[in-house]
C-alpha positions as a Markdown table, in Angstrom:
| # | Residue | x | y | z |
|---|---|---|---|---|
| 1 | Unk | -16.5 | 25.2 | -45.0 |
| 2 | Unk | -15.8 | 21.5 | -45.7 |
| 3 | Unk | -12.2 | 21.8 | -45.5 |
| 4 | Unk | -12.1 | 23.0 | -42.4 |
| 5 | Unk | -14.5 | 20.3 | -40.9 |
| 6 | Unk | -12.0 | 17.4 | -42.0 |
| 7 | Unk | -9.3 | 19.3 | -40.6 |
| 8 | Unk | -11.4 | 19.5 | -37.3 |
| 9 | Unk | -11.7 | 15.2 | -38.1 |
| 10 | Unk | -8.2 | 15.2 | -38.8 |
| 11 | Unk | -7.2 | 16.6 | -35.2 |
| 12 | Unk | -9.8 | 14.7 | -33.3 |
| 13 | Unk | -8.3 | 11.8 | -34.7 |
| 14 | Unk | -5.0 | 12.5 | -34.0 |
| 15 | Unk | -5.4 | 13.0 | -30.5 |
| 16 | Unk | -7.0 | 9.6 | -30.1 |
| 17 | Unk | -4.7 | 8.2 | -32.0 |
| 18 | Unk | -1.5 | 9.5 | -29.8 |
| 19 | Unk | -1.9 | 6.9 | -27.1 |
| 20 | Unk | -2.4 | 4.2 | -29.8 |
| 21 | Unk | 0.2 | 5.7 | -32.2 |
| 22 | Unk | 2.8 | 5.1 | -29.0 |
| 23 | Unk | 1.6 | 1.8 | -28.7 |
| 24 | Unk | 2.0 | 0.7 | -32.0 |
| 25 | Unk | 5.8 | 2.5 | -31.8 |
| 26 | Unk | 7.0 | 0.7 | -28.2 |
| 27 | Unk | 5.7 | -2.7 | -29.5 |
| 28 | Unk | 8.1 | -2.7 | -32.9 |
| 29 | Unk | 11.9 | -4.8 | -32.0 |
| 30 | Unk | 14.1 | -2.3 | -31.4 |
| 31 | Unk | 11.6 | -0.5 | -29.2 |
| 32 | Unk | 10.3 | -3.1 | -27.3 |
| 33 | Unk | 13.3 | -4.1 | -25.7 |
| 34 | Unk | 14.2 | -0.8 | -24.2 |
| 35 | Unk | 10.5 | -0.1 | -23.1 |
| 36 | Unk | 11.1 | -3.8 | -21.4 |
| 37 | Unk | 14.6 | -2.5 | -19.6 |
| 38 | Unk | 12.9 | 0.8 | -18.9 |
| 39 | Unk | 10.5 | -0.9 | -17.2 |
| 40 | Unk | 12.6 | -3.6 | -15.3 |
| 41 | Unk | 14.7 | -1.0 | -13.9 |
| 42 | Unk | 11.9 | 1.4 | -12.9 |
| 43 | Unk | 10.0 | -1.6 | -10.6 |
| 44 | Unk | 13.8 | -3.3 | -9.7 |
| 45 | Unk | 14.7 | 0.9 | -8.4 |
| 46 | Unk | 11.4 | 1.0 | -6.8 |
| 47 | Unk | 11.2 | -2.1 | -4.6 |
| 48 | Unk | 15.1 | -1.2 | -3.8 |
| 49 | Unk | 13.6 | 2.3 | -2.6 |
| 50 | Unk | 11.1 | 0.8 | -0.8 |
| 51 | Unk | 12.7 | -2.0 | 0.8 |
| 52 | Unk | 15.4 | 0.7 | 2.7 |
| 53 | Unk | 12.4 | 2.7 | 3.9 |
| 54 | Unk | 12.3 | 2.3 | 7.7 |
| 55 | Unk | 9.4 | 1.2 | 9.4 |
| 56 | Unk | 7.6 | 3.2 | 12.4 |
| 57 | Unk | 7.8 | 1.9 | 15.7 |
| 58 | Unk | 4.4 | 0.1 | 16.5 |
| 59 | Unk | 3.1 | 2.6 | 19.6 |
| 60 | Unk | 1.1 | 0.0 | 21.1 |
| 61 | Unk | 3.7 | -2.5 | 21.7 |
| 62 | Unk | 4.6 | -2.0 | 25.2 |
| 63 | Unk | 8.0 | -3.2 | 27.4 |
| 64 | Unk | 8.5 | -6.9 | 27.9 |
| 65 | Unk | 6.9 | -8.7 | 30.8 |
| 66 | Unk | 9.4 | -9.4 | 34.0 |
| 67 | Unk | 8.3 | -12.6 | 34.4 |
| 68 | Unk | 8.6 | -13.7 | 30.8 |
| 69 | Unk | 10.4 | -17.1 | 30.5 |
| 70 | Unk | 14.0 | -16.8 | 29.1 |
């Protein structure tokens, strides 16, 4: 019975310690600098992406007036 409760403690903190674990592996050197190009390339692609998007038309712009100066 009390071998399988700290296996049960074991898992639960495991799974808490997956985000963290990540973490702790994307902050060492050789990590870190591709999470950093990762990262510049993913928000450098997505404002690219977005800045070719076309706008809609405005529908409540209407035609110019005739008598608008020149």
């Amino acid at each position: 019975m009390e071998a399988r409760s700290k296996q049960d403690e074991n898992k639960q903190a495991g799974s808490t310690q997956g985000f963290r674990g990540f973490v702790r592996w994307a902050m060492t050197p050789p990590q870190s600098y591709v999470v950093y190009l990762v990262c510049l390339f993913l928000v450098a692609g997505s404002s690219f992406y977005i800045g070719t998007l076309k706008p809609k038309k405005a529908v409540w712009l209407g035609p110019a007036a005739i008598s608008a100066p020149r």
